[in-house]
DRENLOVEX-384912 format. One record per residue (C-alpha): x, y, z. Coordinates in steps of 0.25 Angstrom, whole numbers, padded with zeros to 4 digits, always signed. Layout:
residues N
XYZ/...
end
This chain:
residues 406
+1412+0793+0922/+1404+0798+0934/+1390+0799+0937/+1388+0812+0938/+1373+0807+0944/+1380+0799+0955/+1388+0813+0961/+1377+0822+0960/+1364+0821+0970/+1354+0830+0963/+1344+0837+0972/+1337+0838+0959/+1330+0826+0959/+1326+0825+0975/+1314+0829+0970/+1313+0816+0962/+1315+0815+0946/+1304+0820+0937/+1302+0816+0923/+1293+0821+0913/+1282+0811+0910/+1282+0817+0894/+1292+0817+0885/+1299+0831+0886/+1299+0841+0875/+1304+0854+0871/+1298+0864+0863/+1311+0876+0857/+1304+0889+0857/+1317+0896+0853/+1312+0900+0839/+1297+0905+0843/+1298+0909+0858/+1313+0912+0859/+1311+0923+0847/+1302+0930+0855/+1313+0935+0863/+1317+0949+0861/+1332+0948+0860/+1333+0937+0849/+1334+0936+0835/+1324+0928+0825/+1334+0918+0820/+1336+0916+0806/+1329+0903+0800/+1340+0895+0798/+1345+0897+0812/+1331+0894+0817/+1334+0880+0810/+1345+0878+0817/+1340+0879+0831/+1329+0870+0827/+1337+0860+0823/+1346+0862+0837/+1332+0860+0844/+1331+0847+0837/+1344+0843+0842/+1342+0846+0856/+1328+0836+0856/+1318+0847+0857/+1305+0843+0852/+1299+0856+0845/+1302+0871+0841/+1293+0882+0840/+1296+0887+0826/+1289+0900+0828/+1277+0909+0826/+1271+0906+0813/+1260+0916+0816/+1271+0928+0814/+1271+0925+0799/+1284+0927+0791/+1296+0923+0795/+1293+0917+0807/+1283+0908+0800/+1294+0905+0789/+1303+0901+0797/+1293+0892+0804/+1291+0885+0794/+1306+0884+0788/+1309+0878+0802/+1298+0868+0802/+1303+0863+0789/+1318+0864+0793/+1314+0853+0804/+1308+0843+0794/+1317+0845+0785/+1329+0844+0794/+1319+0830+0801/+1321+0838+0815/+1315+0830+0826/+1309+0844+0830/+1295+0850+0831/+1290+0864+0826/+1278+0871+0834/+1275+0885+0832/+1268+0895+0840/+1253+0901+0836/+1244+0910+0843/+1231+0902+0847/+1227+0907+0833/+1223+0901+0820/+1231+0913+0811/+1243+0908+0819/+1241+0893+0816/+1238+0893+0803/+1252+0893+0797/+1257+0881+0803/+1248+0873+0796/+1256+0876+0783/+1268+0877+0790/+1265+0861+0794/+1262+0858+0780/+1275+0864+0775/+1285+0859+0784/+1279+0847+0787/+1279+0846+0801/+1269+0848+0811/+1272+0861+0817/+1264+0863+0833/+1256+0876+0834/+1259+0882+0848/+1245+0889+0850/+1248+0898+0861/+1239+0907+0867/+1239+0916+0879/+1232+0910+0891/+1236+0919+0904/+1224+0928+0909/+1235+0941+0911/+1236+0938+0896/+1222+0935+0893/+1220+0949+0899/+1229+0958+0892/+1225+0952+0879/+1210+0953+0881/+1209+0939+0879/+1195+0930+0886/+1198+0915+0887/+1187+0912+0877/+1195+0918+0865/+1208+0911+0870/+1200+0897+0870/+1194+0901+0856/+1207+0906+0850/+1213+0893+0855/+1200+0884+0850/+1202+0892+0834/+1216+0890+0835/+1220+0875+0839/+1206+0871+0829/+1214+0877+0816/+1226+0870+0823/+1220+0856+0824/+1211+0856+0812/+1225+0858+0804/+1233+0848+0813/+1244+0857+0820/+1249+0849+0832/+1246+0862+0843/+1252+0866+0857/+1243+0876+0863/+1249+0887+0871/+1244+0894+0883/+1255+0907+0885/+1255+0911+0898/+1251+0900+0905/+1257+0901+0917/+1249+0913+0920/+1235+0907+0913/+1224+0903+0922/+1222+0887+0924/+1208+0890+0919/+1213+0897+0905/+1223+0887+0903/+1214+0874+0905/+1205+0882+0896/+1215+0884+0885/+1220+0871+0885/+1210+0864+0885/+1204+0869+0873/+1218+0868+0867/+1218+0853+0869/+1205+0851+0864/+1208+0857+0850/+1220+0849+0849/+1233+0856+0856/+1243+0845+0859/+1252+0853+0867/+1250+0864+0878/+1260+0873+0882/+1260+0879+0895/+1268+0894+0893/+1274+0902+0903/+1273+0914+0893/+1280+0924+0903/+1290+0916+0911/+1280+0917+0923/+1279+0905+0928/+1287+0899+0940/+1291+0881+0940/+1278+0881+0950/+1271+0887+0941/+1275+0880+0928/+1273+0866+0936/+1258+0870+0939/+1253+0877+0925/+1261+0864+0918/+1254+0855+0927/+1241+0860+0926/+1242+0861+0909/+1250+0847+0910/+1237+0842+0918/+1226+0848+0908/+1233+0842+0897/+1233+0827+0902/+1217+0831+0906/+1216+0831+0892/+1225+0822+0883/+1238+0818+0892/+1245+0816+0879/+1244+0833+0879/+1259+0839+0879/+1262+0852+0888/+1271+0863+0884/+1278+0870+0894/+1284+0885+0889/+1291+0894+0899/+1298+0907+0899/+1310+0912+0909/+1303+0926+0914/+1307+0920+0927/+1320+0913+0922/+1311+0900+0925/+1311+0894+0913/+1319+0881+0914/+1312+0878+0927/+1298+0880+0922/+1302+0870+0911/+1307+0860+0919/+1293+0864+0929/+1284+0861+0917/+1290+0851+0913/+1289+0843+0928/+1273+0849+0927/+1270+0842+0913/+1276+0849+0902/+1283+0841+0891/+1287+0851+0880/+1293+0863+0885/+1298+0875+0878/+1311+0883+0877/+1319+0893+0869/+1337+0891+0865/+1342+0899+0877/+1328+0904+0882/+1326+0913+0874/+1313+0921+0872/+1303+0934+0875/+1308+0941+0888/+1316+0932+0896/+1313+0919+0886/+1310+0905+0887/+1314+0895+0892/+1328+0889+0888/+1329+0877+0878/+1340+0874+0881/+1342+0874+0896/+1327+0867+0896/+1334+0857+0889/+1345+0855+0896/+1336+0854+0910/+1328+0845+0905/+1339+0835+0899/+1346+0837+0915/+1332+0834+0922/+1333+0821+0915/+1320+0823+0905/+1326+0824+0892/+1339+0817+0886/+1341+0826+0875/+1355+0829+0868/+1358+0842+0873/+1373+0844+0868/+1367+0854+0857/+1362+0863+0865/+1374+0874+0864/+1372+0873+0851/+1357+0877+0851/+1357+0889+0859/+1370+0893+0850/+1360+0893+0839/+1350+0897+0846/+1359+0910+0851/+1363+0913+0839/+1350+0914+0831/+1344+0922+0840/+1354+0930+0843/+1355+0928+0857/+1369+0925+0868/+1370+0915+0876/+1372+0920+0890/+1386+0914+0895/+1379+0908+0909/+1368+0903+0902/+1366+0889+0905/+1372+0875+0901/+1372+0882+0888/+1380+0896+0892/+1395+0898+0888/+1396+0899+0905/+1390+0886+0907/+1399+0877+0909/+1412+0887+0911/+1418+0887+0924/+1430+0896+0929/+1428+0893+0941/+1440+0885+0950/+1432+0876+0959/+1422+0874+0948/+1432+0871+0938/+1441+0861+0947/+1429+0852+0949/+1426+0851+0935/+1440+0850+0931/+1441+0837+0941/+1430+0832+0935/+1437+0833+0920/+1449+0825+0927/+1441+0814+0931/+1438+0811+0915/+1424+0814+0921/+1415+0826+0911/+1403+0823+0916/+1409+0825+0930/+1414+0838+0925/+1401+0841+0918/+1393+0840+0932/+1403+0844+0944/+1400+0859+0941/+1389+0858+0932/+1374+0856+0933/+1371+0854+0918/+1381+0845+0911/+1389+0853+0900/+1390+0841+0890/+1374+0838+0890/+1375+0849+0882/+1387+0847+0874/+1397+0857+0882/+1408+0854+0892/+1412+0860+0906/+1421+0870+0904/+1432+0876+0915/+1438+0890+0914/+1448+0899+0919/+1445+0911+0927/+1446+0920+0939/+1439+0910+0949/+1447+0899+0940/+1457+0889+0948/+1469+0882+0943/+1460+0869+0939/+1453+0880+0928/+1467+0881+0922/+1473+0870+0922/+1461+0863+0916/+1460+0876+0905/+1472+0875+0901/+1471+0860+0899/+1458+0861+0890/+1468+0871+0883/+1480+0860+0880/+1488+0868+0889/+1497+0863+0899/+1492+0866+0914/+1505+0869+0920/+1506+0877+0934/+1510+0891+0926/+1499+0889+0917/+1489+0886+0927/+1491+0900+0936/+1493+0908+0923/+1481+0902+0917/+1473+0904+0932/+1481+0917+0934/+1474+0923+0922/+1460+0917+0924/+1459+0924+0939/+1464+0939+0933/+1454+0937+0922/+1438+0941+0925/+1433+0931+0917/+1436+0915+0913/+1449+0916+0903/+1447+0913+0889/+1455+0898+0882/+1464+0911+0875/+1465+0917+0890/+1469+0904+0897/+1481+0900+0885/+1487+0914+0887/+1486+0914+0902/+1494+0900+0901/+1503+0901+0890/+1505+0917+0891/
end
């Protein structure tokens, strides 16, 4: 086999190679954040248990289970997920999300005694002045807030990740102010929140740096949370930013879903991530996450999404296709996996595949109609590439048997 390293020189890494200095996490917002969007549907509970359960396969460390403060289904179904995890002994975490508020808090206390887990409270709290503004909020009542909140939290022993929304907009001032206090009441997490998918990488790099830096001012064994949405379509690149600035959980939703644009994506975080070289996690499930994911919540895949889109490792293509096609001759798949592909299709369990179609050469058919068991004779060939370049679109395995066997 060939080392695919030895034919490729990567401009990626003239910058020279970073490596995170923390072990990295991952933190699955899908059934808290990713609910928030307006075109999904609430999943039913045992669906909710399956994704958990494909979360834990993929290696990530902790799921936000939901908003216990909402009451009624959402906090039953909380609490059925958290006993689903022990009961099933997943290796995964449960945190919920809480308003900087002792109302919202106070049910994960019985929630940790029943399941038997402890559960992270995500105390978040809106820390920006434009929001400080329009809610008539003064600093002093944030800090007092936070100070009632994070007491209840630690006098009852909930492990707490405190939550600045907005920060990315937050004055350096407010945040120190904010967090600060939040360490001193115990918060073992801070999670750095670009709320509105404002921020750009630069940006991301110097409010994680700034947060990372306070942190290690004050215990360096602090952790630091990076959660971005895609306003911008930035998401992945302010994850991997945050990362390189400090942060060593960061947060995602199946498929990136979420409110207006939603989150950023799992999935492709994941799959970044495992290609920078900073995680060696098993990826082969992940088609069958976002399946699950996409149908609980009632949501398409789009075709050109990618790695995990139907197009992704589809070509039609004749040039394309023939150097993917030499590649398969050598006896060589992970030649074929790299010549014409940035992300290799069997880190997460699927395989290049070749097409025929308008911009299709004689290589397509002839290898189609070998994948088929049919015989790639010189009649077969032209019938076969005759019909993909009369047709508007690649030809169907139905399509291509017809065109060759008539």
């Amino acid at each position: 086999m060939t080392r695919i390293a030895d034919l490729i020189h990567d401009w990626n890494q003239n910058g020279g190679t970073f490596r995170p200095s923390r072990p990295l996490q991952f933190d699955d917002e899908t059934l808290r954040d990713g609910l928030q969007s307006p075109a999904v549907s609430d999943p039913a509970l045992e669906q909710k248990m399956e994704l958990i359960e494909h979360m834990d396969r993929l290696g990530i460390q902790t799921a936000n289970l939901g908003l216990p403060g909402a009451g009624g289904r959402p906090r039953e179904d909380i609490l059925k997920l958290a006993q689903h995890i022990v009961k099933r002994r997943l290796r995964i975490g449960a945190n919920v999300a809480c308003r900087t508020v002792v109302s919202d808090i106070e049910p994960v206390v019985e929630m940790t005694q029943k399941a038997g887990m402890p559960i992270e409270v995500c105390a978040f709290i809106g820390s920006s002045y434009i929001r400080q503004y329009a809610e008539d909020w003064t600093l002093e009542r944030m800090l007092q807030n936070t100070r009632e909140a994070l007491t209840f939290a630690r006098q009852h022993n909930l492990p707490v990740m405190y939550v600045t929304e907005d920060t990315t907009r937050a004055r350096p001032e407010t945040i120190e102010a904010l967090y600060s206090t939040a360490i001193e009441l115990g918060a073992r997490r801070l999670c750095v929140c670009d709320t509105v998918g404002h921020a750009t990488p630069q940006g991301t790099r110097a409010v994680v740096k700034f947060v990372r830096e306070l942190a290690d001012r004050h215990d360096k064994t602090l952790g630091v949370d990076w959660h971005g949405h895609r306003d911008r379509d930035l998401g992945i690149a302010n994850c991997l930013a945050a990362i390189e600035a400090g942060a060593d959980r960061v947060h995602g939703t199946a498929l990136g879903v979420g409110e207006r644009a939603g989150n950023a994506p799992m999935d492709l975080l994941l799959v970044n991530c495992r290609l920078m070289g900073w995680i060696q996690n098993d990826l082969t499930t992940l088609p069958q996450y976002i399946a699950a994911a996409a149908k609980a919540l009632e949501v398409d895949i789009p075709h050109n999404y990618p790695v995990l889109g139907t197009d992704a490792f589809e070509t039609g293509t004749g040039v394309h296709a023939a150097a993917v096609i030499k590649a398969f001759k050598k006896g060589d798949v992970e030649l074929a996996d790299a010549v014409y592909s940035g992300v290799p299709a069997g880190m997460v369990g699927l395989q290049q595949q070749i097409a025929v179609g308008p911009m299709a050469g004689k290589s397509n058919a002839a290898f189609v109609l070998e994948r088929l068991g049919i015989e790639a004779t010189d009649d077969r060939v032209q019938r076969v590439l005759a019909a993909g370049k009369s047709s508007k679109r690649l030809l169907t395995d139905a399509e291509v048997r017809t065109a060759a066997l008539g």
